[in-house]
VODRENSE-721160 format. One record per residue (C-alpha): y, z, x; residue in one letter. Coordinates in steps of 0.25 Angstrom, whole numbers, plus 5000, padded with zeros to 4 digits. Layout:
BEGIN
YZXA
...
***
This chain:
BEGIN
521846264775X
520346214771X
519946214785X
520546334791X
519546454796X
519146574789X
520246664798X
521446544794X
521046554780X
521146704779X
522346714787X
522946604777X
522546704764X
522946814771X
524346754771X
524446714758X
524146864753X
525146914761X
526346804759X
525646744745X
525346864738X
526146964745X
525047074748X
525447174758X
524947164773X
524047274772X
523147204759X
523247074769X
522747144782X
521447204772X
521447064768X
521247034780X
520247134785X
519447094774X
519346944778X
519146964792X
517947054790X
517346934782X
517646844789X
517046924801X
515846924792X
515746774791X
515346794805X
514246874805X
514147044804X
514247054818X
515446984817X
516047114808X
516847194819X
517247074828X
518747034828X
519646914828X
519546784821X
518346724826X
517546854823X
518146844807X
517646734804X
518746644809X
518146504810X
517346504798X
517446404784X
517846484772X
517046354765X
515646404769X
515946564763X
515246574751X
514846684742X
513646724751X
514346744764X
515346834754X
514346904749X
513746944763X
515046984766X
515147084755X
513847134759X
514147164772X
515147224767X
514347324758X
513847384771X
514947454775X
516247434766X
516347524751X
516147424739X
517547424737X
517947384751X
516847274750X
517547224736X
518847214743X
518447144753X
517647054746X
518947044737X
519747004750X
518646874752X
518746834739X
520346834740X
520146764752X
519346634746X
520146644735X
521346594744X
520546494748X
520046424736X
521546444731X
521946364745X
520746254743X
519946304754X
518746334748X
518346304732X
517946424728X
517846574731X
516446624738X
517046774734X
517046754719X
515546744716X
515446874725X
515247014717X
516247114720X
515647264723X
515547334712X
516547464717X
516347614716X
517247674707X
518247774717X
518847864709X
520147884714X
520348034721X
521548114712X
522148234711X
522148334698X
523648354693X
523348504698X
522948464711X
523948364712X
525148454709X
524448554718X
524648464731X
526248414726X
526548564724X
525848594737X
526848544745X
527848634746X
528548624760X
530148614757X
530548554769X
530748414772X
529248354773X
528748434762X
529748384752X
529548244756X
527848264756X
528048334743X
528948204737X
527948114743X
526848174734X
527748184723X
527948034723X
526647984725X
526048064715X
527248044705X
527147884708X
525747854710X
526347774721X
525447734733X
525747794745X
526147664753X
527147654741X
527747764740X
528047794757X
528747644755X
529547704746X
531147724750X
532147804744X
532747684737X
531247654729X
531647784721X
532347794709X
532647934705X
533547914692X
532447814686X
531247884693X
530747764699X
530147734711X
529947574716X
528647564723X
528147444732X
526747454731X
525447334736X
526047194737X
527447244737X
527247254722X
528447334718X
528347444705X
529247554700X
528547684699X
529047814690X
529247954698X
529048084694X
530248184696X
529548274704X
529348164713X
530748124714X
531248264716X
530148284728X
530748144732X
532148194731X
532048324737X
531448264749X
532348164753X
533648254750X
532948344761X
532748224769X
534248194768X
534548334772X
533748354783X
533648214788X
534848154785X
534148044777X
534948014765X
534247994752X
534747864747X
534247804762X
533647704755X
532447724766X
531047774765X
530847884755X
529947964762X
530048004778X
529248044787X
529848134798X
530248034807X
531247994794X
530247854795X
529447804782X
528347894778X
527147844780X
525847814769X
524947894780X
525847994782X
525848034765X
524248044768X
524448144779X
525448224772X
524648224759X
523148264767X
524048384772X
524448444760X
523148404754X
522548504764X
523448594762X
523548614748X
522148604747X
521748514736X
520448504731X
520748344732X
521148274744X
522048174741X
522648044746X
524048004744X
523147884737X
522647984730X
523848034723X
524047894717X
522547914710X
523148054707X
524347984700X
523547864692X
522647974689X
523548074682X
524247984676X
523247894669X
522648044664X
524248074657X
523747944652X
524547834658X
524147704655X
523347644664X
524247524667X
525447604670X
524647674680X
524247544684X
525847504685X
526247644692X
525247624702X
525447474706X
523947424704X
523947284700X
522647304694X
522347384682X
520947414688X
521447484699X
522147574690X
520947604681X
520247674692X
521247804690X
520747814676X
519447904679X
520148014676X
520747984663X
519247954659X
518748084663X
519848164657X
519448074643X
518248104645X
518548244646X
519348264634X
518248164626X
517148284631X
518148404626X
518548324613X
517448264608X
516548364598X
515148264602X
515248244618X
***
């Protein structure tokens, strides 16, 4: 391996997340992405929008990167990616050269003694609870796709589950004595995840409909939610459902189904959830990627302290 090309090597760490560490081929294809456009750097600038290997810096010896040619990178970078994207990308070449020293390749990592951007803070885009019962009572349509698109939102909001997740689930992932839903979520990491009753009767009521009027049974063990083609609904297709009723209920908010998993982590960390069970309900495996939803329980603090507190 020590004296392989830069496109060997990549394609050699590429594989080992994906059979190694067992990340999904999505997080691999970014990966990917990310590496080619540095190598394509490696190049020249002009070089940038050029395809295939010879224009990604294919022939080149991973033993002459160092931290300058790194830090070119990220300051090309800078010019027309957000800070974030920058630091994940930056993140991805350090990944890389850390495969490497692991394999003996190289002695050290270049990407270590780089500074990550500092990120802006994003915070996340919620509902109120008002405006958030507001949209779930909205949708009021008793026929068949109106009581699925109602459980759908039921669920999501109930569960805090990602939207991936939850069009993955099928009728066997629900547990409606224990109120439990199994969840496979990033990295084919598996957790359960509580569920309201509201959620499971929406989710009941649609699929005895279903049966009904489809002749899909309820204990299928296929797909829990359908689209009208009886096929898997898909993760784009809850976006297009929930622009609609968005529109049409007219929330001061617009909201993406991403953004009802903010609304969850946010409502409950302000009934005051701790944050690591948050953390577990959502299925971050790190704690700092939780802490991000706890804005709002530091405003509503801060606004009972200035309601409270005789000497402001």
């Amino acid at each position: 391996m020590g004296d392989s090309t830069f496109s060997e090597l990549r394609d050699a760490f590429l594989e080992s997340m994906a059979t190694e560490k067992g990340y999904s081929s999505n997080t691999v294809a970014a990966y990917r992405r990310d590496l080619e456009e540095f190598g394509r750097y490696l190049n020249g600038e002009d070089a940038i929008d050029g395809t295939g290997d010879e224009q990604e810096g294919g022939g080149a010896d991973v033993r002459s990167i160092d931290a300058l040619s790194i830090r070119g990178f990220l300051g090309f970078l800078h010019k027309k990616n957000k800070k974030s994207t920058a630091a994940r990308k930056l993140s991805a070449v350090r990944s890389f050269f850390k495969f490497l020293v692991k394999k003996g390749v190289i002695e050290d990592n270049p990407g270590e003694s780089v500074s990550t951007p500092k990120r802006q803070r994003n915070i996340p885009k919620y509902l109120p609870v008002d405006e958030m019962f507001r949209l779930l009572d909205s949708i009021e349509r008793d026929d068949l796709a109106g009581l699925r698109d109602r459980a759908i939102f039921e669920a999501l909001y109930s569960t805090g589950v990602r939207v991936s997740e939850l069009t993955g689930l099928d009728v066997a992932d629900i547990d409606f004595e224990s109120r439990l839903i199994r969840v496979l979520g990033k990295g084919n990491k598996e957790r359960v995840v509580p569920v309201g009753k509201k959620a499971l009767d929406a989710v009941r009521r649609y699929r005895q409909r279903l049966e009904v009027e489809k002749g899909v049974p309820f204990e299928n063990g296929g797909p829990l939610f359908l689209n009208r083609f009886q096929g898997r609904l898909t993760s784009r297709s809850v976006g297009r459902i929930l622009d609609r009723i968005v529109r049409e209920c007219e929330l001061l908010t617009p909201i993406s189904p991403h953004g009802l998993r903010h609304t969850f982590a946010t409502h409950m960390l302000d009934a005051g959830v701790d944050l690591r069970v948050v953390q577990e309900l959502l299925g971050h495996r790190s704690l700092s990627t939780t802490q991000k939803y706890t804005h709002v329980s530091i405003d509503k603090l801060m606004e009972t302290y200035d309601k409270a507190h005789p000497r402001k």
